[in-house]
C-alpha positions as CSV (number, residue, x, y, z in Angstrom):
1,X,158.1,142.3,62.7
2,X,159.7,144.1,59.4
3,X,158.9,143.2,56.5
4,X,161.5,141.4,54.3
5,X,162.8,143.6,51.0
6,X,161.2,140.5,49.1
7,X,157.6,140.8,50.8
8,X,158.6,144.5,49.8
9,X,159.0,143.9,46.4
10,X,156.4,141.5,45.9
11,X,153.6,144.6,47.4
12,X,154.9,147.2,45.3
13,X,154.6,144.5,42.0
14,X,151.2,144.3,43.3
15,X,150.7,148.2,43.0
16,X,151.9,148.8,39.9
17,X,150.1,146.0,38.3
18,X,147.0,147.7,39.4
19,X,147.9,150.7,38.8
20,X,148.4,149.5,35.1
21,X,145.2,148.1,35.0
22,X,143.6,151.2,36.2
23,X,145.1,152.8,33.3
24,X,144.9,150.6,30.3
25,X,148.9,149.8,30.5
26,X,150.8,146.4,30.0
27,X,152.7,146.4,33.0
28,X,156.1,145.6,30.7
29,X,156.0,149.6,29.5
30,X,156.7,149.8,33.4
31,X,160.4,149.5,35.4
32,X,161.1,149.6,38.8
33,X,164.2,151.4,39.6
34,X,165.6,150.6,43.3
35,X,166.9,153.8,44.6
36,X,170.0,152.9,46.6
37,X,170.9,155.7,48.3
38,X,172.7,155.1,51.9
39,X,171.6,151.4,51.6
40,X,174.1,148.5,52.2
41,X,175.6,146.3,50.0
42,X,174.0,143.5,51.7
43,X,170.5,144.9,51.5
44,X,171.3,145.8,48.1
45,X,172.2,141.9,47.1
46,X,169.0,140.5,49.1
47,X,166.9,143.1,46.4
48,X,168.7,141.8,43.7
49,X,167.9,138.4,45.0
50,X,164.0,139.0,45.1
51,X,164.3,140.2,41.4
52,X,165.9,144.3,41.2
53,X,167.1,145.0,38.1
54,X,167.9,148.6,37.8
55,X,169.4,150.3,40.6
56,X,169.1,154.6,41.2
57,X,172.3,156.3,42.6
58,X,172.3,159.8,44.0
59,X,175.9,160.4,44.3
60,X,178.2,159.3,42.0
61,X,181.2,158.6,44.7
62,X,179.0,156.5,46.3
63,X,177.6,154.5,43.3
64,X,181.3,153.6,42.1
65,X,182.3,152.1,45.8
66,X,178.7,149.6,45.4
67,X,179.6,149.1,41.7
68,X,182.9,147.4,43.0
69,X,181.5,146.0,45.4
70,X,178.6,143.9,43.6
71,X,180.3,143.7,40.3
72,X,179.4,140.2,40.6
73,X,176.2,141.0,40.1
74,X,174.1,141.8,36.7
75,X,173.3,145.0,37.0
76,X,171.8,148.3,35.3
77,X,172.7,151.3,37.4
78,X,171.1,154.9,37.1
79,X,172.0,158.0,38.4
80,X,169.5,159.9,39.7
81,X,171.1,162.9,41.6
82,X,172.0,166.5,41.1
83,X,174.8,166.0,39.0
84,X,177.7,168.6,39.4
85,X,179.5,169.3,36.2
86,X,182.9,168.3,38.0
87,X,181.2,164.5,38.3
88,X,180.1,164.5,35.0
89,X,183.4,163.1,33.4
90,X,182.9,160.0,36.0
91,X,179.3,159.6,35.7
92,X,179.5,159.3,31.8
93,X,181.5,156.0,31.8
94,X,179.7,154.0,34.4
95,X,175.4,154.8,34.2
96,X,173.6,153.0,31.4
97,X,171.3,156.1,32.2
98,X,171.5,159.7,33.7
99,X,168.0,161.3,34.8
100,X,169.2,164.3,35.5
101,X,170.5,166.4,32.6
102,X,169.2,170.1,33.3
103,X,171.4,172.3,32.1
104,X,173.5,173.3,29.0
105,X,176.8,173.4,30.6
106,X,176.0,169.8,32.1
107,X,174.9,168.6,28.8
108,X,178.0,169.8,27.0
109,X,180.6,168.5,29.7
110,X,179.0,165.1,29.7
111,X,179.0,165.3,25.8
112,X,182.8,165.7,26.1
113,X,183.0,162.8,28.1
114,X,181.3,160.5,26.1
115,X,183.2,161.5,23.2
116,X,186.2,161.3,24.9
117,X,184.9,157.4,25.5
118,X,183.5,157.1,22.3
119,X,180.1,156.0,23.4
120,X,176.8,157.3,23.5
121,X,175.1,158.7,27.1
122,X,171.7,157.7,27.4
123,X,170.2,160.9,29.6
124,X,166.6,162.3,30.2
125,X,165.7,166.0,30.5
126,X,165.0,167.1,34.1
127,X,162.2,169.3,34.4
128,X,161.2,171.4,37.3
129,X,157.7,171.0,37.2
130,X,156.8,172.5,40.4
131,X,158.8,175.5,40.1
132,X,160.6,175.0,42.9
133,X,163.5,177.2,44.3
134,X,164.8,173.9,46.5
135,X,165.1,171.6,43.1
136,X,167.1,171.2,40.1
137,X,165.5,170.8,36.7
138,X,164.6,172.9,33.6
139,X,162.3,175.3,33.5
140,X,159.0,173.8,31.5
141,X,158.9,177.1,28.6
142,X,162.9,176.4,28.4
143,X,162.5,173.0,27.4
144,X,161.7,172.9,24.0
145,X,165.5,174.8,23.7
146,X,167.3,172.4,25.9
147,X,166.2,169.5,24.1
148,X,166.5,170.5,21.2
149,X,170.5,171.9,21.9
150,X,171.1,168.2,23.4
151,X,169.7,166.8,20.5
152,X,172.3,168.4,18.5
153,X,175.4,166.6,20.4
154,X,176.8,163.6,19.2
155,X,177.6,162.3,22.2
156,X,174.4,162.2,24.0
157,X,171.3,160.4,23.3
158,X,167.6,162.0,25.1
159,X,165.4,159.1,25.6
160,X,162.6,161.3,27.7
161,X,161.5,163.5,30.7
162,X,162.5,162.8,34.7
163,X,160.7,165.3,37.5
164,X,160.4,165.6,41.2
165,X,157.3,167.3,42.1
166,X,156.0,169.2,45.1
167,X,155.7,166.8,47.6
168,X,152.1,166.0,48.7
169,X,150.6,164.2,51.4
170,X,147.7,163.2,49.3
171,X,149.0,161.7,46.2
172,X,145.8,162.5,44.1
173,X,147.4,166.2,44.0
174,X,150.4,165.4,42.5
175,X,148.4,164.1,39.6
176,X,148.2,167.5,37.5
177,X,152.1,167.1,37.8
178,X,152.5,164.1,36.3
179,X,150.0,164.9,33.5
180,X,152.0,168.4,33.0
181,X,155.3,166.2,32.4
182,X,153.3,163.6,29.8
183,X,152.3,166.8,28.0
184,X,155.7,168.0,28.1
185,X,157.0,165.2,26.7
186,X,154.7,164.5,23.7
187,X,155.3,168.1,22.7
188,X,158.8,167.6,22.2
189,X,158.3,164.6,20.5
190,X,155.9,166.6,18.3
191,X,159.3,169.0,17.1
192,X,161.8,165.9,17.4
193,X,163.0,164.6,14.4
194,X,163.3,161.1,16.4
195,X,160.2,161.1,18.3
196,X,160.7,157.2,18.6
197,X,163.5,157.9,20.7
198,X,161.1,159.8,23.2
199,X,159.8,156.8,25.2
200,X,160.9,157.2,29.0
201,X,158.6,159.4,31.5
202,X,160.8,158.9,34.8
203,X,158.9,160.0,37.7
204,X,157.0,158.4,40.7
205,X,158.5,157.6,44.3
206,X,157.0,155.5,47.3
207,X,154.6,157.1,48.1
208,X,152.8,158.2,44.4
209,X,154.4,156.0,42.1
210,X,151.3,154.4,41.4
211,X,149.3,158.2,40.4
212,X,152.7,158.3,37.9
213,X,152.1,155.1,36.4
214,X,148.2,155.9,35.6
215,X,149.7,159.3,34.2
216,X,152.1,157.5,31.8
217,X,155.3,156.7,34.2
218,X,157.9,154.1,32.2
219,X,160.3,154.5,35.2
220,X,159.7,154.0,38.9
221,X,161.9,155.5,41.6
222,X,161.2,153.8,44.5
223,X,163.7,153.6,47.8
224,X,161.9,153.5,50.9
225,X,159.3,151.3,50.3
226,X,161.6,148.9,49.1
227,X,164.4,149.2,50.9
228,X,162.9,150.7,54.4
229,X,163.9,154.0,56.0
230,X,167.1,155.3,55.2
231,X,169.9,154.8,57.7
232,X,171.3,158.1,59.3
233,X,174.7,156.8,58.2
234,X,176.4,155.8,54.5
235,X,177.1,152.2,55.0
């Protein structure tokens, strides 16, 4: 028999709270985003119901036809997708965060957005940790330079790092990863002149999150142990 999104839930809780005790960590520094990617409204509302907060959006088409759809609902949405620069004007007004940020051009569209809205875009800096050809996501020596151009726009607000590693089998080896990225991230708040603001380390999926929290993890990403294997179709 499948296990319900609640049992889901309540096993993962269980994870991290361990994890977290592993590590020395008040479990509160930690938050569990619900990555909702091909996943039905109805399935979305039963993981709302068991106690999912924040929800992780790869496509921004997508995220706006669930937004409508469970507006009823208290919700903090993320996006956590390759953003294209011809989204960016949409994404601004509708994530309370954007993981993704990896590129000048990116930064300076979405900085035209937000001013164009007059609000502030929360984003983190996405780094490619792995050096991967198949992944988005900053260079780790070009860093230091993107943040520090982002900082400079008024329209934009860098609360931290995001990363998707190499994948690994064993999650033991994506370990140096995840303590590469907490490096990463207290060096730029070494040169920040609001290292305060510097608090978010997104990174962690199913099947590692809990190596990510032990390795300084704030945010979660976590779909398919949550939610169960993605459907072949967009519901």
């Amino acid at each position: 028999m499948q296990e319900s999104i609640k049992e889901n839930l309540w096993v993962i809780q269980q994870r991290m709270a361990e994890a977290c005790q592993r590590s020395g960590r008040s479990i509160s520094h930690v938050r569990l985003i619900g990555v909702t990617k091909t996943v039905s409204s109805e399935s979305i509302r039963e993981g709302v119901e068991a106690g999912v907060g924040i929800l992780g959006e790869n496509y921004v088409q997508e995220a706006m036809k669930k937004m409508e759809l469970l507006k009823d609902l208290p919700l903090e949405w993320h996006f956590i997708g390759h953003l294209q620069s011809n989204k960016a004007r949409f994404a601004a007004g509708i994530f309370q965060l954007i993981h993704t940020l990896d590129r000048l051009s990116l930064a300076r569209e979405l900085n035209k957005a937000a001013r164009r809205l007059d609000r502030k875009i929360a984003v983190l800096l996405q780094v490619n940790v792995g050096d991967e050809s198949s992944k988005s996501g900053v260079q780790p020596h070009e860093l230091t330079t993107l943040h520090r151009e982002v900082s400079r726009m008024e329209g934009l607000h860098v609360q931290g790092l995001m990363t998707l590693p190499p994948y690994r089998e064993d999650p033991e080896e994506v370990r140096p990863f995840f303590q590469r990225m907490r490096e990463l991230l207290d060096g730029i708040r070494d040169r920040s002149q609001n290292p305060e603001d510097l608090k978010e380390l997104s990174m962690g999926m199913s099947h590692d999150f809990q190596v990510a929290i032990e390795e300084g993890a704030t945010l979660i990403r976590v779909g398919t142990a949550l939610f169960g294997v993605r459907p072949l179709k967009t519901p």
